[in-house]
FIDRENLUM-724280 format. One line per 3 residues: their letters; for each residue x, y, z of N, C-alpha, C, CB. Coordinates in steps of 0.1 Angstrom, whole numbers, plus 5000, padded with zeros to 4 digits. Glycine has a CB too. Example, Ala and Ser with C-alpha at 12.3 -4.5 7.8 and 13.67 -1.06 7.14 Angstrom:
! FIDRENLUM-724280
AS	5132/4943/5078/5123/4955/5078/5132/4967/5078/5113/4955/5090 | 5128/4978/5071/5137/4989/5071/5129/5000/5079/5141/4994/5057
! end
This chain:
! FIDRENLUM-724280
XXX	4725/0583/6238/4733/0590/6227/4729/0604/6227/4732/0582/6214 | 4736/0610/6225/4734/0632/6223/4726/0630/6212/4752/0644/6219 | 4718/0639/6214/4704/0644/6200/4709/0643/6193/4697/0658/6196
XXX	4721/0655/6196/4729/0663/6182/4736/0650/6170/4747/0676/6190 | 4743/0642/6180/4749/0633/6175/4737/0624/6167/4758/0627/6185 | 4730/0622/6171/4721/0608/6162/4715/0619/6150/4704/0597/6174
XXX	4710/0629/6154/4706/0638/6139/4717/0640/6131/4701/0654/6142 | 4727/0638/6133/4739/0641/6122/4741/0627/6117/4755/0648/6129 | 4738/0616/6125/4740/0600/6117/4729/0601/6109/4739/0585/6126
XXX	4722/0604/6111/4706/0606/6107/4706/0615/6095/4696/0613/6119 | 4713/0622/6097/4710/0629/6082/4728/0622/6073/4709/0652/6085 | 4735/0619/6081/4743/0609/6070/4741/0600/6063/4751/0604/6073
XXX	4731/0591/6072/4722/0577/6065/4718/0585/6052/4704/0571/6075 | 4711/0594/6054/4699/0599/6045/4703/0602/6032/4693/0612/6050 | 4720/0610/6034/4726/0614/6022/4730/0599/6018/4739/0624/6024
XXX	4737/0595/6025/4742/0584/6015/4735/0574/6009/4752/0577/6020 | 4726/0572/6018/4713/0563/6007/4710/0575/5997/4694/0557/6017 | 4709/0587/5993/4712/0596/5982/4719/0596/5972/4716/0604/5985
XXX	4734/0596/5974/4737/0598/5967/4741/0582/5962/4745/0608/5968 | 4738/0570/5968/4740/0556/5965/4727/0552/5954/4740/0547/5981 | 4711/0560/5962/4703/0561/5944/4714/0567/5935/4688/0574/5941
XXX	4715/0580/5936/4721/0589/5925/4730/0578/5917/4730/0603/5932 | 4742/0574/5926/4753/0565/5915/4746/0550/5909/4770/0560/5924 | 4732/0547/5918/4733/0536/5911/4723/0536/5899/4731/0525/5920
XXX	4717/0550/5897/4708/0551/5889/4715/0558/5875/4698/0559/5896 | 4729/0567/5875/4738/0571/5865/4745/0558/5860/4749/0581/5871 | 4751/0552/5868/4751/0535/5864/4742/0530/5853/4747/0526/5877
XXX	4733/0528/5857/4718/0520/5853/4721/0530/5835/4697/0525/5867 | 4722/0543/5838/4719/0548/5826/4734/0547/5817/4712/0565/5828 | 4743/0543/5820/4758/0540/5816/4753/0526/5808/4771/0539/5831
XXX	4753/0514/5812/4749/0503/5814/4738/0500/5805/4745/0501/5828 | 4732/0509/5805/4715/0505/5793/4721/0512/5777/4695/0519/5799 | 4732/0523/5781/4734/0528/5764/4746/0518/5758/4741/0546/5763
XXX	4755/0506/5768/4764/0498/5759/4756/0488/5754/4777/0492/5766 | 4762/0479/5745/4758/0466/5738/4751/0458/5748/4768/0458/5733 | 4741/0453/5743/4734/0448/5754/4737/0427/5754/4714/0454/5752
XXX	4745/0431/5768/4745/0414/5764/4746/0405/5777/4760/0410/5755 | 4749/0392/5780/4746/0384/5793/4749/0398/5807/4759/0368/5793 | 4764/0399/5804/4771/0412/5815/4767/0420/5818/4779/0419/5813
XXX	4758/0426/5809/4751/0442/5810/4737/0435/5818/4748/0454/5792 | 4733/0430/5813/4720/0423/5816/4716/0416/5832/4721/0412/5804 | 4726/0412/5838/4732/0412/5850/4736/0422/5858/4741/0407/5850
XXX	4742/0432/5854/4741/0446/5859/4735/0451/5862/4743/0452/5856 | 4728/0449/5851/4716/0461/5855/4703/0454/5865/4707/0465/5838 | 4703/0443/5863/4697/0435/5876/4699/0437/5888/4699/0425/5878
XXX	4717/0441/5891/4719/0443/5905/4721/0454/5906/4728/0437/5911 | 4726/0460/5897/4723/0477/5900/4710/0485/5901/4728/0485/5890 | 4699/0476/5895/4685/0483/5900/4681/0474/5910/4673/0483/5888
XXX	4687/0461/5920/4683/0461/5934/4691/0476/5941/4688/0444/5942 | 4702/0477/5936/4707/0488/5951/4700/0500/5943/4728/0493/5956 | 4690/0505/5939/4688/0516/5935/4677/0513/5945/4688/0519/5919
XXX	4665/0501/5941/4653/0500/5951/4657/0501/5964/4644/0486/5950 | 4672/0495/5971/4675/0496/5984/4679/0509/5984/4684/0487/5990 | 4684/0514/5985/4686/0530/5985/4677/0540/5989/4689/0535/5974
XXX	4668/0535/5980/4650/0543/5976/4646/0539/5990/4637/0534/5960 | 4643/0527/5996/4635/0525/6006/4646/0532/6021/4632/0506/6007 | 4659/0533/6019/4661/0535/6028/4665/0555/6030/4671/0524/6029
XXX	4660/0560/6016/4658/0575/6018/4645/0579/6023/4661/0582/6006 | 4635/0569/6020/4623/0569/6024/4619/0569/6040/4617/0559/6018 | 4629/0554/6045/4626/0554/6061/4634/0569/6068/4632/0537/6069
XXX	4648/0569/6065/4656/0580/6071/4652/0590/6071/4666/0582/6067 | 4646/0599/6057/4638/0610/6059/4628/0610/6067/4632/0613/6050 | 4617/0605/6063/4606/0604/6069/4614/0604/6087/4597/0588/6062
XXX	4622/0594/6090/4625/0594/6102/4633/0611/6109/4634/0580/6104 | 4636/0615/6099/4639/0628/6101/4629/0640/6106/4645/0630/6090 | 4619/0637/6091/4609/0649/6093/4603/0646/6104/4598/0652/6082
XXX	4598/0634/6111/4590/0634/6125/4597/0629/6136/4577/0626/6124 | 4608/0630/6138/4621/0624/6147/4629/0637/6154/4632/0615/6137 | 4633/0639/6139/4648/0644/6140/4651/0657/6138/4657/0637/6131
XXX	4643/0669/6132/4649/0677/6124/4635/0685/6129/4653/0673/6108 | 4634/0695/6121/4625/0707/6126/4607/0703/6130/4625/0718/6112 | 4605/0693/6125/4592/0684/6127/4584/0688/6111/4582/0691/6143
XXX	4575/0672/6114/4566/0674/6101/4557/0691/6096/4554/0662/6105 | 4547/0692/6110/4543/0709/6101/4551/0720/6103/4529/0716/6105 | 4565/0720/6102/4577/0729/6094/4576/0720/6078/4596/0727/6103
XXX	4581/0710/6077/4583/0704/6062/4572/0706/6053/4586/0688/6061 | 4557/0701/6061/4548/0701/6051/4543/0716/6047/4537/0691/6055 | 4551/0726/6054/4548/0738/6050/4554/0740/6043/4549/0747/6057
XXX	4565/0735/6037/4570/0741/6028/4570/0735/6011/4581/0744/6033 | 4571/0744/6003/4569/0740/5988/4576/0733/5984/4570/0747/5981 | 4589/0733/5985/4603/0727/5983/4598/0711/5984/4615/0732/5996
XXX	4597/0712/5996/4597/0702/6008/4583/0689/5999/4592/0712/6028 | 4568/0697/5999/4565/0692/5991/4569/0687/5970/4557/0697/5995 | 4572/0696/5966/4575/0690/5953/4590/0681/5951/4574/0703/5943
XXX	4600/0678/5962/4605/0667/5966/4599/0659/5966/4609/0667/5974 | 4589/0653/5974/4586/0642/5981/4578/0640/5965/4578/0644/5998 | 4571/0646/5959/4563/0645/5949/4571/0641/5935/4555/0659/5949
XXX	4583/0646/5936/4590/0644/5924/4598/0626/5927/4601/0658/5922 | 4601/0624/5938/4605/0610/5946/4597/0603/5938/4601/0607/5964 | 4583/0605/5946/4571/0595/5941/4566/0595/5929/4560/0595/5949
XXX	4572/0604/5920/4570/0604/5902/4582/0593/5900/4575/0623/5891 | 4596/0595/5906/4603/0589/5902/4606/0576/5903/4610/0594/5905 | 4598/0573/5915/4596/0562/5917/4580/0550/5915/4602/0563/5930
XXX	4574/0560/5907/4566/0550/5898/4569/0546/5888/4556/0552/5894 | 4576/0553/5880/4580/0557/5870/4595/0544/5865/4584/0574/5874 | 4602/0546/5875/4610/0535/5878/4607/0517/5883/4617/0541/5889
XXX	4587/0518/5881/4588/0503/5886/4583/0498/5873/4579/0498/5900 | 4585/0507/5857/4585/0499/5846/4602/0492/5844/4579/0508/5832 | 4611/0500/5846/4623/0493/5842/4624/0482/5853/4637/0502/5840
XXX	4621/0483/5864/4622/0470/5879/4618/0463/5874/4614/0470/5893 | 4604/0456/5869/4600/0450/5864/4603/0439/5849/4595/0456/5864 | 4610/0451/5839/4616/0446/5832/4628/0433/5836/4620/0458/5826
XXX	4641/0441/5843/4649/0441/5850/4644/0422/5856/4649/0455/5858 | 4635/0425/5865/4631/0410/5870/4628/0402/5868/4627/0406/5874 | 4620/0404/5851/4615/0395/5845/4631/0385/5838/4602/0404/5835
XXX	4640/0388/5838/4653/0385/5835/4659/0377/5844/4659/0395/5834 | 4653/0377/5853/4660/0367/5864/4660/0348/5858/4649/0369/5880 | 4649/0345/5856/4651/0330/5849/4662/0329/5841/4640/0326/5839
XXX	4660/0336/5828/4670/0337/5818/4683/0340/5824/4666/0348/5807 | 4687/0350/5832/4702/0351/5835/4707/0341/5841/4707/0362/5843 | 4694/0330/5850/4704/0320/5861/4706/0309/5852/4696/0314/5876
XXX	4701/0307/5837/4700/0297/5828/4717/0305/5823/4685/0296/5817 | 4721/0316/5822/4729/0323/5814/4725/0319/5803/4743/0320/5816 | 4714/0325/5801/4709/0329/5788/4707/0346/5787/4694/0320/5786
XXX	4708/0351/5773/4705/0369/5774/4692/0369/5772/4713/0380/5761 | 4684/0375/5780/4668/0380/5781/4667/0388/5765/4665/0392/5797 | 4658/0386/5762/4651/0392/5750/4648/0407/5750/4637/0385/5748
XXX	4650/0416/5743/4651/0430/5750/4651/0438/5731/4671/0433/5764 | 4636/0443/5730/4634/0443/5720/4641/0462/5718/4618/0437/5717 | 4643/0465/5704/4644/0477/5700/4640/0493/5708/4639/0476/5690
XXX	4626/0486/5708/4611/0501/5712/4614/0498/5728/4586/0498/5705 | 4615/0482/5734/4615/0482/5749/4630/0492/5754/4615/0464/5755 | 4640/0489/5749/4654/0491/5750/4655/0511/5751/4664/0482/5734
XXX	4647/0512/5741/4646/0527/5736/4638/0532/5749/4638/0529/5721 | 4629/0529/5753/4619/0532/5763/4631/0536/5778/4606/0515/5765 | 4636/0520/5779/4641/0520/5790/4655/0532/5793/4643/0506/5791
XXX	4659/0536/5784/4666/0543/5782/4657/0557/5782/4674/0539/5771 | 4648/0559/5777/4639/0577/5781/4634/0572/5796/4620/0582/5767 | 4632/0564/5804/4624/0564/5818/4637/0570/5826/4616/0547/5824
XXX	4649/0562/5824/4662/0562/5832/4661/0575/5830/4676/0555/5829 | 4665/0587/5821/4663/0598/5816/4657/0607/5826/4657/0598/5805 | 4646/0604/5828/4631/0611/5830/4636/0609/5850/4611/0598/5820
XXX	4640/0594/5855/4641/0597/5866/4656/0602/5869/4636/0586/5873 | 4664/0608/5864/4675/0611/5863/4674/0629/5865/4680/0604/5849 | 4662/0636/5856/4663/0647/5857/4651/0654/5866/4664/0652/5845
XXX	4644/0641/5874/4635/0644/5885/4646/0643/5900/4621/0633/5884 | 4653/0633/5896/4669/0636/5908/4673/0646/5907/4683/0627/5905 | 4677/0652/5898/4681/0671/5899/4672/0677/5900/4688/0678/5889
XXX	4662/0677/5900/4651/0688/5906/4648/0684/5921/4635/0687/5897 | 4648/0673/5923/4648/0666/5936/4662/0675/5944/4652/0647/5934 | 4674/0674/5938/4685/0686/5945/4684/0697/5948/4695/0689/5940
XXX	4678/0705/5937/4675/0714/5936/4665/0721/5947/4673/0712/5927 | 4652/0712/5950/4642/0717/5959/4652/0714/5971/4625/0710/5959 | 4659/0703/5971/4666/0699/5989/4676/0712/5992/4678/0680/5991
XXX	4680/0722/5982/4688/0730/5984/4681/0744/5988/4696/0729/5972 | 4666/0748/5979/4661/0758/5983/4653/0755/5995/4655/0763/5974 | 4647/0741/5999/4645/0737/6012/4655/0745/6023/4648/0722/6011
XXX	4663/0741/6023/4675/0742/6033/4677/0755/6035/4689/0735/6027 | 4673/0766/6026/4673/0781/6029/4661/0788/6028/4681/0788/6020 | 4652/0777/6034/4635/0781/6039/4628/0790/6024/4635/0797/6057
XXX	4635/0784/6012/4627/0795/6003/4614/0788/6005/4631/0798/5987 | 4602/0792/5998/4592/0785/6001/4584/0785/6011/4595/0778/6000 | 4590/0787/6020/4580/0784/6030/4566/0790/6033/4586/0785/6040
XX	4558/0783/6041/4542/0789/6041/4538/0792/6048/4533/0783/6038 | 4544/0791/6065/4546/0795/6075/4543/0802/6081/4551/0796/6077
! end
């Protein structure tokens, strides 16, 4: 297969496991502010598996980018951008394995179709984390954009 061509699938994978977090994580935050009931509660179960699939598969694609595909690792790790991306990912995604958790612990109860217990302060919580990784996703754009026009760099 031509370079050119597999770097351009390669960086299509990459976006769209992108912007497939992005919608399924605006979702998740749609979904946690209605009435919380069997429906929503289900949703948000499967909308936070494609959010974790998404996550793993921006993880392998990049990564397969920065040492594969694209300018090479010491270009990326030179640059600032480049690091407080990867740094803001991995905020976002610790950050995101309190609602995962929540989320799974729900699995008994939903296959009984019963509604999982989902107290006031937890509900409130889960609603500021979605938040929190929601505006580390736009800083995350943000560095992939001044990335892309070498600000930063250390080179």
């Amino acid at each position: 297969m031509n370079e050119l061509l597999l770097k351009g699938i390669m960086a299509f994978g990459h976006h769209l496991a992108a912007f497939s977090l992005f919608a399924a994580l605006v979702y998740e935050w749609i979904l946690i502010r209605k009435p919380f009931d069997l429906a929503t509660a289900q949703s948000l179960l499967k909308t936070d598996q494609i959010y974790g699939l998404s996550a793993v598969a921006i993880l392998l694609l990049g990564f397969a980018r920065v040492f594969h595909f694209e300018k090479g690792a010491d270009y990326y790790f030179h640059s600032l951008p480049f690091i407080l991306k990867i740094s803001l990912f991995a905020l976002a995604g610790l950050i995101s394995a309190y609602p995962t958790m929540i989320f799974l612990s729900w699995r008994k109860a939903l296959k009984q179709q019963q509604l999982p217990q989902l107290s006031d302060s937890r509900l409130h919580l889960l609603r500021r984390i979605i938040q929190l990784e929601l505006l580390a996703l736009l800083a995350i754009l943000l560095c992939a954009a001044l990335m892309a026009k070498g600000v930063g760099y250390l080179g």
